[in-house]
C-alpha positions as MATLAB code, in Angstrom:
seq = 'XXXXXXXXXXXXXXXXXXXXXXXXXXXXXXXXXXXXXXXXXXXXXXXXXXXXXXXXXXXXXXXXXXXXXXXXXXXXXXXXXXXXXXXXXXXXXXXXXXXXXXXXXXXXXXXXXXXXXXXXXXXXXXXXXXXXXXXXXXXXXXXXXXXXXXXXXXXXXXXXXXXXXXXXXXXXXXXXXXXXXXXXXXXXXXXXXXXXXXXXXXXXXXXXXXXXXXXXXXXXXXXXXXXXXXXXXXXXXXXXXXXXXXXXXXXXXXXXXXXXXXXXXXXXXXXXXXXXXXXXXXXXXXXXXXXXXXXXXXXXXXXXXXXXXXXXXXXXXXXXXXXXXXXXXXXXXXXXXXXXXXXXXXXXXXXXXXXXXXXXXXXXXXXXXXXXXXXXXXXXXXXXXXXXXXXXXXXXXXXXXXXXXXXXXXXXXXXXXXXXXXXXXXXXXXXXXXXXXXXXXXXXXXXXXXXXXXXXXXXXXXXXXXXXXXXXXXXXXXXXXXXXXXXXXXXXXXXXXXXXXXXXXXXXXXXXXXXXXXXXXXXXXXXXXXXXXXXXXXXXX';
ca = [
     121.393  122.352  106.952;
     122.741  119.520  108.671;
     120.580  116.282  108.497;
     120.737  112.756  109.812;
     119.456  109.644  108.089;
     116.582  107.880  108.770;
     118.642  104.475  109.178;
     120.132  106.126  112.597;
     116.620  107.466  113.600;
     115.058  103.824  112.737;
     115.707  101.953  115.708;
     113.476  102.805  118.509;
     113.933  103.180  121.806;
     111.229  101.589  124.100;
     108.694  103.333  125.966;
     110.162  103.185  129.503;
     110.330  106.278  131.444;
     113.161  108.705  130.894;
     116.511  107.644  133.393;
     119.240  109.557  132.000;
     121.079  113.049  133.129;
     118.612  115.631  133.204;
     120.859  118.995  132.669;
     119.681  121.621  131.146;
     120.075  120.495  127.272;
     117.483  118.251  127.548;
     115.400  120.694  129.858;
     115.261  123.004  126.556;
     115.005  120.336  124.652;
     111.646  119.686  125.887;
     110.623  123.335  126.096;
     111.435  123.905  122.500;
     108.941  121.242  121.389;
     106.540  122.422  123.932;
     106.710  126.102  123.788;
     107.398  128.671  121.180;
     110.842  129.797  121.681;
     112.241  129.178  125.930;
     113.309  131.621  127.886;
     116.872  130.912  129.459;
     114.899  131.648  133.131;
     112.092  128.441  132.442;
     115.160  126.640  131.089;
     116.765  126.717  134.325;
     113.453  126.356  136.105;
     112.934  123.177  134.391;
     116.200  121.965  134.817;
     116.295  122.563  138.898;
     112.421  121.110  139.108;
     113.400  118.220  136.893;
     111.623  116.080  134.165;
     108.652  115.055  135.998;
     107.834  118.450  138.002;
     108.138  120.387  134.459;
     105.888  118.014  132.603;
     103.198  118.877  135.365;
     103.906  122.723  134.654;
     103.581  122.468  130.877;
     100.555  120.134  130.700;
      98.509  122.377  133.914;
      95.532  123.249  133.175;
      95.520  127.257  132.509;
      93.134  129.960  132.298;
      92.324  130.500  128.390;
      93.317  134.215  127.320;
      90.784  137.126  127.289;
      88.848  137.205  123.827;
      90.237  139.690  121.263;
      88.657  143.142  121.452;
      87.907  146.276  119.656;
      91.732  147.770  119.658;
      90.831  151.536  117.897;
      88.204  154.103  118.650;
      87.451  154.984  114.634;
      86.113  151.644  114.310;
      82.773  150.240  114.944;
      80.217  153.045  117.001;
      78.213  149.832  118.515;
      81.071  147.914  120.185;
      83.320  149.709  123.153;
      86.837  149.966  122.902;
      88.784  147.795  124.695;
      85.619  145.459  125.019;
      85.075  142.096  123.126;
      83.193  141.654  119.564;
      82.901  138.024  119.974;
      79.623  138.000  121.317;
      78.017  140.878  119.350;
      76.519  141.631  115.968;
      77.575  142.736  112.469;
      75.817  146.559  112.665;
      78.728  148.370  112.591;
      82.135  149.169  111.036;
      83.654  145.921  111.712;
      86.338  145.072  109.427;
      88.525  145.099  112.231;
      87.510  142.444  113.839;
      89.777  140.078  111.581;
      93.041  141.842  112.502;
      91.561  141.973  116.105;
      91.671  137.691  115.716;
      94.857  137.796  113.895;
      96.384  139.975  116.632;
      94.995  138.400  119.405;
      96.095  134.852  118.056;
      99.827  135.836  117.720;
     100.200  137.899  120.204;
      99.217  135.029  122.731;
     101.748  132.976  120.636;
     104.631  135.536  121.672;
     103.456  136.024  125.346;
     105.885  134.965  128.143;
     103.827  135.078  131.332;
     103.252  131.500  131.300;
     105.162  127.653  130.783;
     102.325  125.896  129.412;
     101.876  124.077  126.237;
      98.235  125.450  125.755;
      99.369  127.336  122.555;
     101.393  125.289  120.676;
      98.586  122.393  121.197;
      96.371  125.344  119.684;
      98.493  124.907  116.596;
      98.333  120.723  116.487;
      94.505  121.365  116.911;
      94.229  123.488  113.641;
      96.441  121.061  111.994;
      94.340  118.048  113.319;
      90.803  119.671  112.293;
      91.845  121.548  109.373;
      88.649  123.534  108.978;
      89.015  125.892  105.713;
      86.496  127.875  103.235;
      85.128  130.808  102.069;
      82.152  130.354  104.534;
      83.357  132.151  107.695;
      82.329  134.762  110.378;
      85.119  135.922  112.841;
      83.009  135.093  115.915;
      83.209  131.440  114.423;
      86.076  131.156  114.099;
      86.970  132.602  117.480;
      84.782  129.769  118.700;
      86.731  127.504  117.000;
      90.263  128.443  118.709;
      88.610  128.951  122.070;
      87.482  125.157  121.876;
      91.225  124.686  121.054;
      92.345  126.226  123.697;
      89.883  124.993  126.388;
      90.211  120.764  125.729;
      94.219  122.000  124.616;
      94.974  118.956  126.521;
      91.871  117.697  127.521;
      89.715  114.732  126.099;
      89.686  113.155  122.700;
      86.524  111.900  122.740;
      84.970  115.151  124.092;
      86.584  117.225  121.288;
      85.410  114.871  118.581;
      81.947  116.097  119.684;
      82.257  119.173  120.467;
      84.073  119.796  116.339;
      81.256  117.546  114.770;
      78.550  119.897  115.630;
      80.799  123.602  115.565;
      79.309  125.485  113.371;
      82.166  126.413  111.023;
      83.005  122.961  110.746;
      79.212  122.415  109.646;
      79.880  124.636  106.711;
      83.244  123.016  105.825;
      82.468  120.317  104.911;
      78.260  120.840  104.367;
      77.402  119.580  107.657;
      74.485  121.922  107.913;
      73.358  120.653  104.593;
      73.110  117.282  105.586;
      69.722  115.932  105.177;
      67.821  112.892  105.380;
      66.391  113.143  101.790;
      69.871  113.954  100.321;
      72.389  113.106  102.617;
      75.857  114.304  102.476;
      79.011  112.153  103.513;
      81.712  114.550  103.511;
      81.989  115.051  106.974;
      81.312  111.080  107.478;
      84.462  110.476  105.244;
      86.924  112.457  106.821;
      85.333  111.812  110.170;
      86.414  107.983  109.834;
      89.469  108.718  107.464;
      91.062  112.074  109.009;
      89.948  112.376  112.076;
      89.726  109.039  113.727;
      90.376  105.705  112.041;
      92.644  106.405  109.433;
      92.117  104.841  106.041;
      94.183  102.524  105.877;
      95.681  100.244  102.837;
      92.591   99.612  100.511;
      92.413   95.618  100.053;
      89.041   95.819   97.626;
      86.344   97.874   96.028;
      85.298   99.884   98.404;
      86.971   98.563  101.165;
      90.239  100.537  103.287;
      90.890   97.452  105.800;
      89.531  100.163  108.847;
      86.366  101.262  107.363;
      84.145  100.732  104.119;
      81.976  103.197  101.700;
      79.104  101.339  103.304;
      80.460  102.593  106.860;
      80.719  106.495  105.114;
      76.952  106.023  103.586;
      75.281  104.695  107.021;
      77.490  107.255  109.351;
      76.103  110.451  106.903;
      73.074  109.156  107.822;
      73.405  108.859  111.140;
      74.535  112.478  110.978;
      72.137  114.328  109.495;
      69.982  116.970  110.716;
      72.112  119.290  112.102;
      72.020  123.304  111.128;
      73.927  126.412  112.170;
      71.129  129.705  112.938;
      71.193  132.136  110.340;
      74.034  133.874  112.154;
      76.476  134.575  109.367;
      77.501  138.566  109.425;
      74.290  139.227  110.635;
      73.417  142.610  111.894;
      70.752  140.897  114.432;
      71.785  139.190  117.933;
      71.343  135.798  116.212;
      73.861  133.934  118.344;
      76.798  131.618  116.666;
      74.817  128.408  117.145;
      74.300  124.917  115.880;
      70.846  122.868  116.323;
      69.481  119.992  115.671;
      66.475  119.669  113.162;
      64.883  116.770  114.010;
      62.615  116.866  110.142;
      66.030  116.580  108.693;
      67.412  113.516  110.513;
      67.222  110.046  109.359;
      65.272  108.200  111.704;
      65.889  104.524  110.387;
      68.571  101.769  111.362;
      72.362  102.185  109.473;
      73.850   98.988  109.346;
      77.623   99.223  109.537;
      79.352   96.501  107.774;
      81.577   94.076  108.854;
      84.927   96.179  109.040;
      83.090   98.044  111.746;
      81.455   94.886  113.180;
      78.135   94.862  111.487;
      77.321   97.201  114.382;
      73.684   99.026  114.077;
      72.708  102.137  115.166;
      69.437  103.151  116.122;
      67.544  106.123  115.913;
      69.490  108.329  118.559;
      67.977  111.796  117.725;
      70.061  114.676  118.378;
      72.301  112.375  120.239;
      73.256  110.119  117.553;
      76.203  111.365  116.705;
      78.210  110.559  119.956;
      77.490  107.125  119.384;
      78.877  107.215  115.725;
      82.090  108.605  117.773;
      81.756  106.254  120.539;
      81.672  103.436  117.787;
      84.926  105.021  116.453;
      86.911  105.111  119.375;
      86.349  102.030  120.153;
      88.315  100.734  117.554;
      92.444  100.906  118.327;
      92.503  102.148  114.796;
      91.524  105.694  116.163;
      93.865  105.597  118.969;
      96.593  104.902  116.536;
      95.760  107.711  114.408;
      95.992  110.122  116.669;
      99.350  108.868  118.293;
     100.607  109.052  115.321;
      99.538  112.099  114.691;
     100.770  113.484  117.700;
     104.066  111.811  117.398;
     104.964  113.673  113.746;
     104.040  117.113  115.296;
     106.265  116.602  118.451;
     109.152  114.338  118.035;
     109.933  113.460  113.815;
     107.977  112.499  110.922;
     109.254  108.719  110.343;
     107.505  105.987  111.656;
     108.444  102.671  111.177;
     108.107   99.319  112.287;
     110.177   99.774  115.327;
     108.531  103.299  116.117;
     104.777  101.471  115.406;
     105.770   98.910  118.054;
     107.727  101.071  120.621;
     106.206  103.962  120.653;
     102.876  104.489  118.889;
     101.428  101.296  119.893;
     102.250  102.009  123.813;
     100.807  105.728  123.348;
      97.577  104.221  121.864;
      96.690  101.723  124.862;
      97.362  104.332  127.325;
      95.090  106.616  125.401;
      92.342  103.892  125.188;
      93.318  103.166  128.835;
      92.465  106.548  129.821;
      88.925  106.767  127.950;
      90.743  109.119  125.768;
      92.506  111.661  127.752;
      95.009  113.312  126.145;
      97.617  114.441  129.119;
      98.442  110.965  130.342;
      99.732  110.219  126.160;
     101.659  113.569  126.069;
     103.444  112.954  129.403;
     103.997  109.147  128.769;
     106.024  110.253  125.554;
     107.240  113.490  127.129;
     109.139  111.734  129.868;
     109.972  108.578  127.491;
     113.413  107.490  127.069;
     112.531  107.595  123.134;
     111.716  111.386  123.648;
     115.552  112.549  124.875;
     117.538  110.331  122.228;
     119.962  112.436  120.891;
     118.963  112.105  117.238;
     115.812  113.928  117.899;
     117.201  117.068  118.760;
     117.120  119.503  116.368;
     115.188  116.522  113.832;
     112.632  119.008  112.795;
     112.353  122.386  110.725;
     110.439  124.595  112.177;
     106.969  126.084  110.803;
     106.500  129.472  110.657;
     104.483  129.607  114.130;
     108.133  128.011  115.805;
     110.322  130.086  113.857;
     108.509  133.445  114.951;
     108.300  132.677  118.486;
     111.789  131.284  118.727;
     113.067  134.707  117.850;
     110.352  136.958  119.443;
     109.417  135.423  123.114;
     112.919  134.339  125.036;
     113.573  138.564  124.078;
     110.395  138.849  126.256;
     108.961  141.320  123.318;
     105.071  140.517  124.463;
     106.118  142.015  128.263;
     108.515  144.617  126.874;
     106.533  145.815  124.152;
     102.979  145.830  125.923;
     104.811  148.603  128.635;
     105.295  151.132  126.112;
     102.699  150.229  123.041;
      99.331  151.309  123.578;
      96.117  148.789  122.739;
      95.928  149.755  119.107;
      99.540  149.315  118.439;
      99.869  145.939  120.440;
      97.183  144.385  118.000;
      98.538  145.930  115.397;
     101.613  144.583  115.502;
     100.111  141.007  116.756;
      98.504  141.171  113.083;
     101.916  142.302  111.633;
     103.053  138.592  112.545;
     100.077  137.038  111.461;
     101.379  138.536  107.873;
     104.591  137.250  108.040;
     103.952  133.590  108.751;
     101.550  134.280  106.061;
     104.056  134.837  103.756;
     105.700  131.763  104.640;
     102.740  129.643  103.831;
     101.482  129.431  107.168;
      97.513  131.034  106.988;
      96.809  129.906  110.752;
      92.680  129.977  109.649;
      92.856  128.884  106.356;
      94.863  125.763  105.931;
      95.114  124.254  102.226;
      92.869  121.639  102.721;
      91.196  119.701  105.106;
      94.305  117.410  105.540;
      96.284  120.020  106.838;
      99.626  121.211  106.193;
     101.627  119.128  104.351;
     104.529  118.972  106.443;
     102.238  116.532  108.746;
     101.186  114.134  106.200;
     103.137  114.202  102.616;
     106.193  111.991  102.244;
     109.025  112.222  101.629;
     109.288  115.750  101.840;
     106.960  116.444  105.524;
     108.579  119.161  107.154;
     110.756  120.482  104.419;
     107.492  121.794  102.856;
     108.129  124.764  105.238;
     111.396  125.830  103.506;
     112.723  126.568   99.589;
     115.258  128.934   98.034;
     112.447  131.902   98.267;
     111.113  131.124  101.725;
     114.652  131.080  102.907;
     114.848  134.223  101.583;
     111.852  135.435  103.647;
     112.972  133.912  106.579;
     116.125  135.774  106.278;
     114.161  138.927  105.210;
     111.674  138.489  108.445;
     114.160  137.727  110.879;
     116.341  140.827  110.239;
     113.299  142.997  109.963;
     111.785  141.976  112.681;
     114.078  142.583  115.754;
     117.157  143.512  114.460;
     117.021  146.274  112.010;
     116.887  150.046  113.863;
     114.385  150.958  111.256;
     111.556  148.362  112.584;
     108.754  149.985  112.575;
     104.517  149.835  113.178;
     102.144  152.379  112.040;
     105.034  154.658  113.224;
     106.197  153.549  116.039;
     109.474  152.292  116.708;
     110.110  148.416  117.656;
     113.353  147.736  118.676;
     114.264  144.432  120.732;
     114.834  144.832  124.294;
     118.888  143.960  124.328;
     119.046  145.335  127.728;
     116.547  142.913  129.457;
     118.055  140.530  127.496;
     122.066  140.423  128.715;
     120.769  141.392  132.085;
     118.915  138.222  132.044;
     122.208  135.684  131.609;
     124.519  134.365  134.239;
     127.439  135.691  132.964;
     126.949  138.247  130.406;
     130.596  140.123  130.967;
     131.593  136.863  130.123;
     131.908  136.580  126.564;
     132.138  133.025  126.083;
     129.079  132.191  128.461;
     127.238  134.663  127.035;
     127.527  133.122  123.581;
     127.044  129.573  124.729;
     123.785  130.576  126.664;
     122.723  132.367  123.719;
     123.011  128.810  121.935;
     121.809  127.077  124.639;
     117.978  129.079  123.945;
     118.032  129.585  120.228;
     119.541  126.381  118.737;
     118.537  123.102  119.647;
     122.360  121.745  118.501;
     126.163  122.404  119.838;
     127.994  124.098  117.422;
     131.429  123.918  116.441;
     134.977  125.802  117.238;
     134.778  127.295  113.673;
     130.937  128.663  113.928;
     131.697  129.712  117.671;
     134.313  131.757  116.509;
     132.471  133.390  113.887;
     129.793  134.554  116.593;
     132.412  135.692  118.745;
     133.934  137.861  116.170;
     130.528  139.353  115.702;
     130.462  140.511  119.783;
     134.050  141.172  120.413;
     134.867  143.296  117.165;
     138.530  143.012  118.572;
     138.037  143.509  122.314;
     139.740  141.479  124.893;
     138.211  139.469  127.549;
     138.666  142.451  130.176;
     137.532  144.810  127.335;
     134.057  142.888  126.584;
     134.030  142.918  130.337;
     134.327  146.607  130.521;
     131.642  147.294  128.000;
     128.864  145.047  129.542;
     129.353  146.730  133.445;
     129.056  149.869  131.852;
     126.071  148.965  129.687;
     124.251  147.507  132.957;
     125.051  149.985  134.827;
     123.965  152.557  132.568;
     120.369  151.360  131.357;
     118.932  154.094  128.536;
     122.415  155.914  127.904;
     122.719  155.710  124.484;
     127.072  156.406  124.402;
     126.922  153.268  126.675;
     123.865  151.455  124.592;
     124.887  151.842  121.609;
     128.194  150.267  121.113;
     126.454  147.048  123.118;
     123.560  146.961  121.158;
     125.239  147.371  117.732;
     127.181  144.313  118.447;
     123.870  142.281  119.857;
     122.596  143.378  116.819;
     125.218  141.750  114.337;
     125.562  138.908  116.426;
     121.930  137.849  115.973;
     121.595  138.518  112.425;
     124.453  135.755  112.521;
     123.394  133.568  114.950;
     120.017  133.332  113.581;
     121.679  133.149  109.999;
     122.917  129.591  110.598;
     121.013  126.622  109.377;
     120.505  125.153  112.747;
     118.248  128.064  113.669;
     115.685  126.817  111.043;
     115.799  123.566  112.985;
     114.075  122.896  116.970;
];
């Protein structure tokens, strides 16, 4: 895989608003960090809208997706197929319900109705407020990616309030155990370390420069008291819930210390706890840590001096400028000069959420699958995917700990955490199984990639040489060179001519379903995939 040092990468380009050519390399560009896997029709949306017109599109606000439902009639007499479980009890047979989440989740990943960057924020959400344990319901953690979805792009500040009291983040990290005769200061700690201020450097006992253990004592006061209803598998209509127990909260003055101003807070009740965030936010500490953040999950993982001062610094005051609304950040660096620089492009390895989608939605599978799989089947194969980025270290619900991933935090390695000799091999594995293979299969059923909708979709597809470099255009995020386009094109042609290849694709159009006309078109799709998405600068976006 090719790489480029960090020297090149160090020098950073100011914050000032994009001015270059905008063609349609950097219009997919942009849609690769933003989607999961372009189409080549938003591609040339974007590019004939422009930069600012498809930074509106992608950051719009959207309708969230219907909830996940009951997807089989042999499962669970007290919930309707085809309606939602989210809202009901545990009487039943209901061990669907977590490959109803599973599917829903990834099937909404692989949908292409829609330019909007509402799911792969999902993602940077799970990542941000990497809730994990054994202490789980599937209608809380539905609530937890419907939160994600609804403030996808919405307001710092209001999703910092809205996680503090979620129920499964209560039970993470013993939240609803917090009491004012015993209080507990894990969710204090990584309130002030993870999820807002940062540590920073520690310069004594103690003491991290941003925050002190005297700041994590007084804020787990300030937080106690809050419990979720005994709604845990529960066979009642005990709803998913949080509450405040007033008995249980600390009533008395915390005094911060100094790091933190020597600030005191007062008896709030069961609005204390937005004033502990208020108090955070109002420190450019948070702002930074969230930029930053932000900045490793959608342009590259080193930050230096130059970046700090550029980039993250800018990105902060317009967040704190903003009283903590994401979209102006994201379309300050999306339309940045600092975002287009060429060293960027293909600068990250993708996770296993990116490397999925890449291959499954510019095919369209979600709309050409859905037309000929029934409910069950769709869900079922939405869960299939939830297996394989599973088995590339990617559990979407269950992250390793409460950092996160490590590709988003652990140096030197960062995003090379997603790949190794054996998950190479699964990547391989997956992406042959997975589209190209005529032996794909679900519970049965065959799954074969839509080639048809696919050539009928490019400019130029009797062309062979246009057809290849659109190809490249939506699945790489690099040129390649003479010698690789070659290979590719031996893979297509198998010896035809120009007017030969030409030949082949008018018949294959013309001919939609006829398999002596299908067949020698598809077989050569077929190898030409397995070698496109073979190279090393498929593994990169």
């Amino acid at each position: 895989m090719s790489t480029q040092s960090s020297t090149q990468r160090s020098v950073a380009a100011p914050l000032s608003p994009y001015s270059g050519t905008w063609d349609k390399e950097r219009a997919a560009h942009l849609l690769r960090r933003t989607l999961y896997g372009p189409l080549l029709e938003e591609i040339k949306t974007a590019e004939k809208a422009g930069l600012q017109a498809t930074v509106d599109l992608l950051l719009k606000d959207v309708a969230i997706p219907s909830p996940p439902v009951k997807y089989r009639n042999d499962y669970d007499e007290y919930v309707q197929l085809g309606t939602t479980w989210v809202d009901k009890n545990y009487r039943g047979n209901n061990q669907y319900r977590s490959q109803s989440l599973k599917g829903w989740y990834y099937n909404n990943i692989v949908r292409s109705d829609r330019t909007n960057i509402q799911e792969r924020m999902g993602f940077f959400w799970l990542n941000y407020f990497a809730i994990f344990g054994e202490l789980t319901d599937h209608r809380a953690m539905y609530q937890q990616l419907k939160l994600y979805q609804d403030l996808a792009v919405g307001n710092l500040r209001t999703m910092l309030q809205r996680i503090t009291v979620l129920p499964r983040m209560l039970f993470c990290l013993d939240g609803h155990t917090n009491d004012r005769r015993n209080p507990n200061e894990n969710y204090a700690r990584e309130l002030m370390e993870l999820f807002t201020l940062g540590k920073g450097p520690a310069v004594g006992p103690g003491d991290y420069t941003n925050y002190t253990e005297q700041d994590v004592a007084a804020l787990a006061r300030a937080l106690t008291g809050w419990r979720n209803k005994d709604f845990l598998y529960s066979d009642s209509n005990t709803p998913v819930e949080s509450y405040f127990d007033a008995t249980a909260h600390d009533t008395g003055t915390k005094q911060l210390s100094n790091r933190l101003g020597n600030k005191v807070i007062q008896n709030g009740g069961a609005n204390e706890y937005k004033e502990v965030i208020d108090i955070l936010l109002s420190y450019k500490a948070s702002a930074i840590n969230f930029c930053k953040r932000l900045y490793r999950y959608f342009v590259y993982y080193d930050i230096d001096e130059e970046v700090m001062t550029h980039v993250i610094h800018p990105l902060a005051d317009t967040l704190m400028a903003n009283n903590y609304e994401i979209k102006p950040v994201l379309r300050q660096l999306l339309t940045s000069e600092h975002f287009y620089r060429e060293t960027y492009r293909g600068a990250i390895i993708k996770n296993p959420h990116d490397f999925l989608g890449s291959i499954l939605r510019p095919f369209r599978e979600f709309d050409h699958e859905t037309k000929v799989l029934n409910l069950q089947r769709r869900y079922e194969l939405g869960d299939q995917y939830s297996n394989y980025c599973r088995d590339l270290n990617l559990e979407f619900l269950e992250p390793p700990t409460i950092a996160g991933w490590k590709a988003y935090y652990d140096s030197p390695q960062y995003y090379r955490h997603w790949i190794s000799p054996a998950l190479m091999q699964s990547r391989d594995k997956i992406a042959v199984g997975l589209l190209l293979d005529e032996d794909y299969h679900i519970k049965s059923d065959r799954i074969d990639i839509n080639y048809y909708g696919y050539v009928k979709s490019l400019t130029a597809p009797g062309d062979i040489d246009k057809l290849i470099a659109e190809s490249i255009l939506i699945f790489l995020p690099r040129p390649l060179v003479s010698s690789q386009i070659s290979y590719l094109k031996g893979k297509l042609s198998r010896g035809l001519d120009t007017k030969g290849w030409d030949r082949l694709i008018d018949q294959y159009l013309a001919n939609p379903g006829v398999k002596d006309y299908a067949r020698p078109v598809d077989d050569r799709l077929r190898d030409f995939f397995k070698a496109l998405f073979g190279l090393a600068e498929f593994q990169l976006h």
